[in-house]
C-alpha positions in Angstrom: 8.3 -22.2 -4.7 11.4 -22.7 -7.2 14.7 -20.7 -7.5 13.4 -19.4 -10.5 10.2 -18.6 -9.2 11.8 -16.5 -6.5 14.6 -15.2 -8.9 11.2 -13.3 -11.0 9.9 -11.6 -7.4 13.2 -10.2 -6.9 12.7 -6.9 -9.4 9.2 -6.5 -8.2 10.1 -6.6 -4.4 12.7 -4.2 -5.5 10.4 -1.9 -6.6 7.9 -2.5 -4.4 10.6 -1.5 -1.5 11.2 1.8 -3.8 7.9 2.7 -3.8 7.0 2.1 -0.1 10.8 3.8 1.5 9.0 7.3 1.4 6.0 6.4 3.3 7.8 4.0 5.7 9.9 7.1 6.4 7.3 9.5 7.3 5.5 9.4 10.4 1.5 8.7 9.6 0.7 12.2 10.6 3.0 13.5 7.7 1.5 11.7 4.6 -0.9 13.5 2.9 -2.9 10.5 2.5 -5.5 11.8 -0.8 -2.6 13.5 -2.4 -0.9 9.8 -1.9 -3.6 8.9 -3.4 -4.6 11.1 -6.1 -0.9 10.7 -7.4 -1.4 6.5 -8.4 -1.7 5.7 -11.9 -5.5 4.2 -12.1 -6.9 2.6 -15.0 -4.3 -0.3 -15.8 -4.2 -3.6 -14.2 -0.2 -3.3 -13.6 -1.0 -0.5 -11.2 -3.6 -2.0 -9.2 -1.5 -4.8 -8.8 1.0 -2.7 -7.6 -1.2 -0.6 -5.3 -2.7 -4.0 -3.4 0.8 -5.2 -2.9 2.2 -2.0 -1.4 -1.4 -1.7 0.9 -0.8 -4.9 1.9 2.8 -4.1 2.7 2.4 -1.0 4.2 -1.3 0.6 4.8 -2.8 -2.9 6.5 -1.3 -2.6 9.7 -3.0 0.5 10.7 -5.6 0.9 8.2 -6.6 -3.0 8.2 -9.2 -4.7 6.1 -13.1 -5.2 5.9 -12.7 -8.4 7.9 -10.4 -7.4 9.9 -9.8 -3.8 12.1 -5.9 -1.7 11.6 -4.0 -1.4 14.6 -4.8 2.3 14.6 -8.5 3.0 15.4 -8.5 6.6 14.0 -7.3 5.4 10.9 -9.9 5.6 8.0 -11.4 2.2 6.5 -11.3 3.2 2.9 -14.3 1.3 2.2 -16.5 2.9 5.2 -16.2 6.3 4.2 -15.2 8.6 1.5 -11.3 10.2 2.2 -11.5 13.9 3.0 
């Protein structure tokens, strides 16, 4: 990847750092995870974007993936079972 190319991820791992700095902070038994959630902007490509890069980022680890298990096994897989 080019200077340049890297220079244009700057501002977005910016904000992606803003964004995640809350949730890294708390421990997992703290964040409300639906209310999380519930408060994402839905219905616009920009913030889906922005949702898979901060899951990837943050929620993986311990929530994982359909091909691969979190590191937490009472962590809900989102695409199992319906968030409560």
């Amino acid at each position: 990847m080019s200077l340049m190319n890297h220079r244009r991820l700057l501002p977005n791992l910016f904000f992606l750092g803003v964004l995640a700095t809350p949730i890294i902070a708390q421990e997992t038994h703290e964040v409300d995870h639906p209310e999380f959630i519930e408060s994402l902007e839905t219905g616009n490509r920009g913030a889906f974007d922005r949702g898979k890069a901060l899951y990837g980022a943050v929620c993986i680890n311990c929530h994982g993936t359909p091909q691969k298990a979190g590191t937490l096994p009472t962590a809900l897989r989102f695409w199992e079972a319906p968030m409560k």
